[in-house]
C-alpha positions as CSV (number, residue, x, y, z in Angstrom):
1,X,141.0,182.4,127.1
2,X,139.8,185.2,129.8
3,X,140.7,188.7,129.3
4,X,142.7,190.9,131.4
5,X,141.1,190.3,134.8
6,X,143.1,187.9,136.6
7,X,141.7,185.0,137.8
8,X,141.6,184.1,141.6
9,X,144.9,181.3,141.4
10,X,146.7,179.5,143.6
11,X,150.8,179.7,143.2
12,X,153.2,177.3,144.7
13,X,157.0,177.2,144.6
14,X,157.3,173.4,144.5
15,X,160.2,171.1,144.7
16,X,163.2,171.1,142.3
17,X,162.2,175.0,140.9
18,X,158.9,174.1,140.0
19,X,156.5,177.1,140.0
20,X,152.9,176.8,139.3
21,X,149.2,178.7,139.1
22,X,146.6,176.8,139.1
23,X,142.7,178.8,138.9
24,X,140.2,178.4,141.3
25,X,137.5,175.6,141.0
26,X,135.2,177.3,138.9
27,X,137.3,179.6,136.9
28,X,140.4,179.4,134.7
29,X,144.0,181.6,134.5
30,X,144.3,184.2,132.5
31,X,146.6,186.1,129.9
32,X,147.8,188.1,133.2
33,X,148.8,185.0,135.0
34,X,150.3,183.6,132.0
35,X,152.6,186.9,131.8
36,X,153.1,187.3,136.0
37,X,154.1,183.3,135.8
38,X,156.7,183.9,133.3
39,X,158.0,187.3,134.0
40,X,159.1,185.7,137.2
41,X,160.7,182.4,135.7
42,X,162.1,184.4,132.6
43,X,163.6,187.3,133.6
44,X,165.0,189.2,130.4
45,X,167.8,189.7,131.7
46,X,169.0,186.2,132.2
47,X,168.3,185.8,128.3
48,X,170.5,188.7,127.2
49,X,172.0,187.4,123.5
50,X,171.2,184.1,124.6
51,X,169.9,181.6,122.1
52,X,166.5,179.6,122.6
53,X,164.7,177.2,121.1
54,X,160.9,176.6,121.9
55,X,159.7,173.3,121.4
56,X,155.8,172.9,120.4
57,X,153.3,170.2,119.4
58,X,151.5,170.1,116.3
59,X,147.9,171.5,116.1
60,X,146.3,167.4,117.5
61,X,146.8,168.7,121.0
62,X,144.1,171.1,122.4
63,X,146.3,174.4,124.2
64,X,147.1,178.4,124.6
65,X,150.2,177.5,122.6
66,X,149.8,181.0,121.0
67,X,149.2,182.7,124.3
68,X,152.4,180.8,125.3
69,X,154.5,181.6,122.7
70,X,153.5,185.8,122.3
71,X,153.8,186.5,125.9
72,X,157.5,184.6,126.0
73,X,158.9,186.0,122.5
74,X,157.1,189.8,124.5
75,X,159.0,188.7,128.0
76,X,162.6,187.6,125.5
77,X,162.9,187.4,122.3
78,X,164.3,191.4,122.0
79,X,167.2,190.6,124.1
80,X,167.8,186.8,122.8
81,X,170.1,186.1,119.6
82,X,167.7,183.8,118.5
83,X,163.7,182.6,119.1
84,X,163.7,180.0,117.2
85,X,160.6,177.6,116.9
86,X,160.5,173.8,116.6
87,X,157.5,171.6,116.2
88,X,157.5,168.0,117.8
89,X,155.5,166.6,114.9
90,X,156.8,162.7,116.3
91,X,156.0,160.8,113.0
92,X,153.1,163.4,112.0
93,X,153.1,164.9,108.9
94,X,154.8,168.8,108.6
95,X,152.8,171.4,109.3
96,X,151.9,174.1,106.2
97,X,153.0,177.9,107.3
98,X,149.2,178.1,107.5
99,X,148.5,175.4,110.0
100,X,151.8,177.0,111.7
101,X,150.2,180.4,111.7
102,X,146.9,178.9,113.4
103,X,148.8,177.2,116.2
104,X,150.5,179.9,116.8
105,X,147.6,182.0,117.1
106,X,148.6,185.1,114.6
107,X,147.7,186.1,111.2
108,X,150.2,185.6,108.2
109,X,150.8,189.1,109.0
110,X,151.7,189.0,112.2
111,X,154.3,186.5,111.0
112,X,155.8,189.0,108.4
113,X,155.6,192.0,111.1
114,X,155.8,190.9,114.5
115,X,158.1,187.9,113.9
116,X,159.8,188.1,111.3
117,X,163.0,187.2,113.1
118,X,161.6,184.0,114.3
119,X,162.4,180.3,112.7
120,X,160.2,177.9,112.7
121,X,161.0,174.2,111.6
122,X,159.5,171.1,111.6
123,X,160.6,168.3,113.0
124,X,162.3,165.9,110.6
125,X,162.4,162.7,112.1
126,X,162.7,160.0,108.9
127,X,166.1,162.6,108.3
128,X,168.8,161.0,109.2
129,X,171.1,164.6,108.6
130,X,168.6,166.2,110.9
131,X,169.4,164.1,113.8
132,X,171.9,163.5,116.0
133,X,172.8,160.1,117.6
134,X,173.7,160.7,121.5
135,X,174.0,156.9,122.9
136,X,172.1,154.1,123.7
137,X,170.4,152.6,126.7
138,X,172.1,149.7,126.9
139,X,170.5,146.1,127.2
140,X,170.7,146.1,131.3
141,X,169.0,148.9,131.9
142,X,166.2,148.4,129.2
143,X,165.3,145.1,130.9
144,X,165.1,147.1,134.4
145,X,163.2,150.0,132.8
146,X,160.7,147.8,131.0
147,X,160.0,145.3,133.9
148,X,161.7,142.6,132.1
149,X,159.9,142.4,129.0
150,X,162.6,143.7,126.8
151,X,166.5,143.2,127.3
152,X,167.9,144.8,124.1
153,X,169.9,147.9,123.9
154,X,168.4,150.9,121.9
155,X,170.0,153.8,120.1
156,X,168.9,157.2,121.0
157,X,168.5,159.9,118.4
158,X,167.2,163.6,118.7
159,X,167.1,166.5,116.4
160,X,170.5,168.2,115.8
161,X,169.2,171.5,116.0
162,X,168.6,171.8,119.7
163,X,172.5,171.8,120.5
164,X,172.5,175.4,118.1
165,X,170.6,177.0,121.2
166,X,171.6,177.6,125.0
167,X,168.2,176.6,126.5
168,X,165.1,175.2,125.4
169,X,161.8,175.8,126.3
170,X,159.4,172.7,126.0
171,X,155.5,174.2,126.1
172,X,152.9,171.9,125.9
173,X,149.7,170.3,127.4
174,X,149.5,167.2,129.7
175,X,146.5,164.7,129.2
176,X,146.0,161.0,130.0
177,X,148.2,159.1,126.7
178,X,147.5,155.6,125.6
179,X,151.7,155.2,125.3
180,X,153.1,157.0,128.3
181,X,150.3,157.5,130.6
182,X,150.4,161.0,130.8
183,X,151.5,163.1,128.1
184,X,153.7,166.0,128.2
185,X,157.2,167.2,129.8
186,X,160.0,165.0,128.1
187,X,157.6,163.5,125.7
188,X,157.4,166.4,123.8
189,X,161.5,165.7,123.4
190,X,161.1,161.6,122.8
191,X,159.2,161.0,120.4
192,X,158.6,164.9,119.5
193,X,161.3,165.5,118.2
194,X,163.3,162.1,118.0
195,X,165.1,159.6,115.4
196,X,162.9,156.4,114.6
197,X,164.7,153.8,117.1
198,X,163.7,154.7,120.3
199,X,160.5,156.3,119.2
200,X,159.7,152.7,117.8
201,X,160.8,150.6,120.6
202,X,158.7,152.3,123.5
203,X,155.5,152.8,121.4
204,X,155.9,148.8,120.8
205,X,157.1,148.4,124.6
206,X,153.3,150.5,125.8
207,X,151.4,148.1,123.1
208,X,153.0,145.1,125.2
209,X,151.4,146.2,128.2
210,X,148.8,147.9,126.5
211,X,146.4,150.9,126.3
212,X,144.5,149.7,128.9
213,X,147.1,149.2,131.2
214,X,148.8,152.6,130.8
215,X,146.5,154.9,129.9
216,X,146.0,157.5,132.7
217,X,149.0,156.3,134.7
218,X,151.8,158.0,135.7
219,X,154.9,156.1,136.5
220,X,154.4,153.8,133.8
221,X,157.4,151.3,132.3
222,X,157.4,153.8,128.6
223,X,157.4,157.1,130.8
224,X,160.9,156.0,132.7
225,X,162.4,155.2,129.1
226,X,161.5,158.5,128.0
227,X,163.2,160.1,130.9
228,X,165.9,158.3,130.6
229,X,166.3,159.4,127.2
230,X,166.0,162.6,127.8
231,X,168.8,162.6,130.8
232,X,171.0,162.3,127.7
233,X,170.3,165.3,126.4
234,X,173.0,167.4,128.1
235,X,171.5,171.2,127.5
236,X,169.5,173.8,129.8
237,X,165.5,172.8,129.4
238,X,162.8,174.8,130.9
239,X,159.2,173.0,130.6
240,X,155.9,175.0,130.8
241,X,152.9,172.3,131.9
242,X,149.7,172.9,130.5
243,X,146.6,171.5,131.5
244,X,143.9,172.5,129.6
245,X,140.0,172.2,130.6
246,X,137.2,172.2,128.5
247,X,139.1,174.6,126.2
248,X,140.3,176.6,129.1
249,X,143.8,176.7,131.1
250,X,143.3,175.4,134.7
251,X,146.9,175.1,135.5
252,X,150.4,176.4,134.3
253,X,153.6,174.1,135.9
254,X,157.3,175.6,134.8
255,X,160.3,174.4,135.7
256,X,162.5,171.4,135.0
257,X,160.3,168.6,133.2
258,X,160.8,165.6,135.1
259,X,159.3,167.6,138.4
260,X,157.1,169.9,136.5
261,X,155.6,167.2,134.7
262,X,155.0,165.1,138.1
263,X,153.1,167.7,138.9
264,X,151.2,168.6,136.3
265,X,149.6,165.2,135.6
266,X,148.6,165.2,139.2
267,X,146.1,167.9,137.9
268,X,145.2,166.6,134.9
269,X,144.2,162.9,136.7
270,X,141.5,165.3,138.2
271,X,140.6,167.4,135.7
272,X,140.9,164.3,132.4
273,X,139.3,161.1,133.9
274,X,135.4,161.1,134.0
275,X,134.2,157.9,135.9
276,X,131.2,155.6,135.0
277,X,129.6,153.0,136.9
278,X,129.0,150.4,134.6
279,X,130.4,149.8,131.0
280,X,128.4,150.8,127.2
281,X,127.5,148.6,124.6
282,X,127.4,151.2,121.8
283,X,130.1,154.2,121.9
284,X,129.8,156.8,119.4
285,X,133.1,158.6,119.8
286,X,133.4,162.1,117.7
287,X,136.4,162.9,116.5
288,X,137.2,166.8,116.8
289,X,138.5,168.4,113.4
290,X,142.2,168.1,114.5
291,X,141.8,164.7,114.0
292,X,142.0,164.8,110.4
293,X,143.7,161.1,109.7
294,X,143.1,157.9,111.9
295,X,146.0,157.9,113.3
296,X,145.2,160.3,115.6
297,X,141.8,159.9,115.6
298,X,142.8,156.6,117.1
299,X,142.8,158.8,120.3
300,X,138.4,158.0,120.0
301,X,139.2,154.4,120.7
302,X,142.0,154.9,123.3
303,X,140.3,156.8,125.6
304,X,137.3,154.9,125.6
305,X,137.9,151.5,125.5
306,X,137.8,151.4,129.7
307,X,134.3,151.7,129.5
308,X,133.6,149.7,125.8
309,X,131.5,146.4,127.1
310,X,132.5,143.3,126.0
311,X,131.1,142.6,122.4
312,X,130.1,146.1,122.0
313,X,130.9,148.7,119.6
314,X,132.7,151.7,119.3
315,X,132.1,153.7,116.5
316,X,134.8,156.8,115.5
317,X,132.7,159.4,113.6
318,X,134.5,161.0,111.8
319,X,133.1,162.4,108.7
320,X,135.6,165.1,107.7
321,X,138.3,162.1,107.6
322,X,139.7,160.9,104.5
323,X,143.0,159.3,105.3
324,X,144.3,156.4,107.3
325,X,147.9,158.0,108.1
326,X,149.9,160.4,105.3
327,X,152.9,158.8,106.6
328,X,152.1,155.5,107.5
329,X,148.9,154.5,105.6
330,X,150.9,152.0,102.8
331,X,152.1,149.6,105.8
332,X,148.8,149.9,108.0
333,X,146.9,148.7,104.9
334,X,149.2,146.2,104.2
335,X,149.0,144.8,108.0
336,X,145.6,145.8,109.1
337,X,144.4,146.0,112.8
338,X,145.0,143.7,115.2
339,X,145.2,142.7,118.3
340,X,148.3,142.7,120.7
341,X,148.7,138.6,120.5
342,X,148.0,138.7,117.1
343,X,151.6,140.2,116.3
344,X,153.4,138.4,119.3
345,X,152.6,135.0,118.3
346,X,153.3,135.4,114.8
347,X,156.3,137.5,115.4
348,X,158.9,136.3,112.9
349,X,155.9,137.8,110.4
350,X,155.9,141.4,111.7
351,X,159.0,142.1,113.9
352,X,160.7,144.3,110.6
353,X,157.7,146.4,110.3
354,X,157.8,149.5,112.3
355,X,157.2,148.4,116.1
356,X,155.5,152.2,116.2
357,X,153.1,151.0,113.7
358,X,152.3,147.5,115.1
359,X,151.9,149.5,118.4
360,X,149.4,151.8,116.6
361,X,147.5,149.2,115.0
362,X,147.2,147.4,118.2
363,X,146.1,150.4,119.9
364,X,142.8,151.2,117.6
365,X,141.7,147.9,117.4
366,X,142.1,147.4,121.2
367,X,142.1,144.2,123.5
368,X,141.2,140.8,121.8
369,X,143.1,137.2,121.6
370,X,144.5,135.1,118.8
371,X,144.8,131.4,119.2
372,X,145.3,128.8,117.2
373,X,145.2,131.0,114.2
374,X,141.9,132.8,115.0
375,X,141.7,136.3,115.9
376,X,139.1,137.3,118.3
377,X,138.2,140.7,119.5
378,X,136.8,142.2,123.0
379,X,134.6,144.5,121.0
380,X,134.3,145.9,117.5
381,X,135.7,149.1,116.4
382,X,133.4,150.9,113.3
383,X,134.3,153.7,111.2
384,X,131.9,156.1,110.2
385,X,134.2,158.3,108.0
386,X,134.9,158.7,104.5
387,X,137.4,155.9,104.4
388,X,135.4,153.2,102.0
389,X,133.7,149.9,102.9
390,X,136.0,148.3,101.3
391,X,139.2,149.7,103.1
392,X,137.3,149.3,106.0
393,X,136.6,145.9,105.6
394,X,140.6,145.3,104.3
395,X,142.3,146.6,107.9
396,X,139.9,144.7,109.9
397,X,136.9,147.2,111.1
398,X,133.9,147.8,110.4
399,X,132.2,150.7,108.5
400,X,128.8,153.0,109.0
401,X,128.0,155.7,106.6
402,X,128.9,158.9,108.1
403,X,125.7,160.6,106.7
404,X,123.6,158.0,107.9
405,X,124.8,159.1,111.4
406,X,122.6,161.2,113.8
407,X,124.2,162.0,116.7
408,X,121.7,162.6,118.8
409,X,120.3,159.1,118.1
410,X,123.0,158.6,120.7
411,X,122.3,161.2,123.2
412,X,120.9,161.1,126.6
413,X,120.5,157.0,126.5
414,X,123.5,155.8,129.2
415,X,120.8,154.4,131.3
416,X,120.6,152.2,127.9
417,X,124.5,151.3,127.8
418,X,124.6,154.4,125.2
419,X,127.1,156.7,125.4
420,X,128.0,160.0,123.4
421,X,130.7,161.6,123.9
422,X,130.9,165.2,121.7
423,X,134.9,165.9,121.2
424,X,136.4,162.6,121.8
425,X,140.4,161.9,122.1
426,X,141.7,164.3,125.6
427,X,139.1,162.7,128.4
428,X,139.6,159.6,129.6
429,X,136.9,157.5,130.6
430,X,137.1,154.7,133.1
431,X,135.3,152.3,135.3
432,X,134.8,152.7,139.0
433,X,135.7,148.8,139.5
434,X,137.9,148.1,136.6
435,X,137.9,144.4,135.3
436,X,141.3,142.6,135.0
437,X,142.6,144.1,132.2
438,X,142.2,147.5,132.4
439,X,144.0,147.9,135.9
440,X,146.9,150.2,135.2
441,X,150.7,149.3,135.1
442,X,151.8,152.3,137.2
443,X,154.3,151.1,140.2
């Protein structure tokens, strides 16, 4: 982040409370605009022995979460009861007090000195004493919510601990997502910080449509469910929008999340989508450190599979991987990666596996067909990591030797159909003229 000079911004009071800055083309906010922004939505004395709970993502997401979190504990937490932390790890594994330290931006003495009155937990959401059940979306409306592809009601569970606090503050950054469309807002609620059901049944409902289909779109079928979810949870939330660029903040949205995150994925459309005019036959798509299992390195092949040509391949470097998923690796192995169809027309097979896993698998290997018992892919997904040939070859890609890998082999050749791209997983990339299936799902 910039120093103390503020940057030249733009501020708008938009509609339903939502404030924002956004920096000037060119530049980005800084630490001063963070503090003006939420010295003007936070006023301490609105939080006077009030209790608060800060919501967070895990360290896969790039953003100022620390400059978010100091400058709000500076702004309230001496005149709140509590400043309590939680982390909307979704299904990822718990972070370590060190990794919780880094993402927070201070030093294990900071934590000891500066806050030692804060809690942090981690989301537990295979707990079922952590969570609370608060309804279901009944059969009706999940058939209108999900265009008509599902008509099945759906129990909606959330962490318990958010009805011990009188507000919570959602923080987090908005990018084009392979599930939702965009990411951010109530999604850092459902599935950050949800039980299994629900989290299951949209990540199946987006790998229906598919990645293609709602990546980088706004009002997609998964991101009404997750509002709708969310509607249920009947306490004060205040959402802070990031959207980071190239490392830096270009925009800061606050105010409810529905509205704040309308707004905010507005700018990241412009700031997250880089456009091509014709598609690539070899990808090599680097996985950033954060990364540090496939199933979020899976992000390599989400945001790239717009522009993979058909029968090319797509290659996730990754050499510092070592793991498929902590959590989820046993059932991926056992099922592989497949296709969409694949699943759906053998569905009696695979419907009491985790729909988020099918989802995930389908999701990484991408678009492809399965008829009359054959499988056959768009394009070929490799791995260059330090997952073995054989496992490789066992969940259905293909494998490179990671040391064996030059990268810049693969620079400067798009006028070949080669693409690099350096720190894969936030940018979308897309067509100018889109073929069939990759026209979005938004309405």
């Amino acid at each position: 982040m910039p120093g103390e000079v503020c940057s030249v911004v733009n501020i708008r009071v938009m509609s339903q409370a939502v404030i924002s800055k956004t920096a000037a083309d060119g530049t980005s906010l800084s630490a001063r605009d963070v503090q003006s922004l939420i010295e003007q939505v936070c006023p301490a004395k609105d939080y006077r022995r009030k209790r608060v709970l800060l919501i967070i993502p895990d360290g896969t997401r790039t953003a100022p979460i620390g400059l978010l979190f100091k400058t709000l504990h500076a702004q309230i937490g001496s005149v709140t009861s509590a400043f309590d932390v939680l982390i909307a790890l979704g299904t990822h594994p718990p972070m370590t007090e060190q990794a919780i330290c880094a993402r927070l931006e201070i030093t294990s003495s900071e934590r000891a000195t500066q806050y030692p009155d804060v809690r942090i937990f981690n989301h537990q959401w295979d707990n079922p004493d952590a969570l609370r059940q608060i309804g279901f979306i009944p059969e009706q409306e999940i058939a209108q919510l999900s265009g008509g592809l599902f008509s099945m009601p759906v129990e909606v569970k959330v962490n318990g601990r958010l009805f011990d606090y009188d507000q919570v503050i959602i923080v987090g950054p908005v990018f084009p997502h392979e599930v939702v469309g965009f990411s951010g807002g109530n999604k850092y609620l459902f599935p950050g910080v949800s039980g299994p059901e629900i989290l299951n049944f949209f990540h199946w409902l987006g790998a229906v449509i598919t990645n293609p289909m709602i990546i980088g779109n706004k009002w997609t079928p998964v991101r009404r469910v997750v509002d709708r979810a969310a509607g249920m949870v009947q306490i004060s939330k205040l959402c802070f929008c990031l959207v980071v660029d190239h490392g830096e903040l270009a925009g800061l949205f606050v105010g409810p999340p529905e509205a704040t995150w309308s707004e905010a994925s507005e700018l990241s459309s412009r700031c997250h989508i880089t456009y091509k005019d014709k598609p690539f036959h070899t990808i090599l798509s680097c996985a950033p450190p954060m990364y540090d299992e496939l199933w979020v390195a899976g992000k390599c092949m989400y945001k790239l599979e717009p522009v993979l040509a058909d029968g090319g391949e797509l290659i996730i470097y990754a050499p510092h991987l070592k793991e498929i998923s902590v959590t989820h690796g046993k059932l991926i192995e056992e099922i592989g990666y497949h296709c969409r169809d694949y699943f759906l027309k053998q569905w009696d097979k695979f419907k009491n596996y985790p729909w988020g896993v099918l989802a995930h698998s389908t999701h990484v290997h991408g678009i492809g067909t399965y008829e009359n018992g054959v499988e056959k892919s768009r394009a070929q997904v490799t791995l260059a990591t330090h997952l073995s040939p054989e496992l490789c070859r066992k969940i259905n890609f293909g494998y490179r030797n990671p040391d064996e890998i030059r990268m810049e082999d693969f620079a400067n050749r798009e006028d070949e159909g080669v693409l690099l791209v350096q720190k894969a997983g936030e940018m979308l990339f897309r067509l100018h003229e889109s073929p069939a299936w990759a026209k979005g799902a938004e309405n």
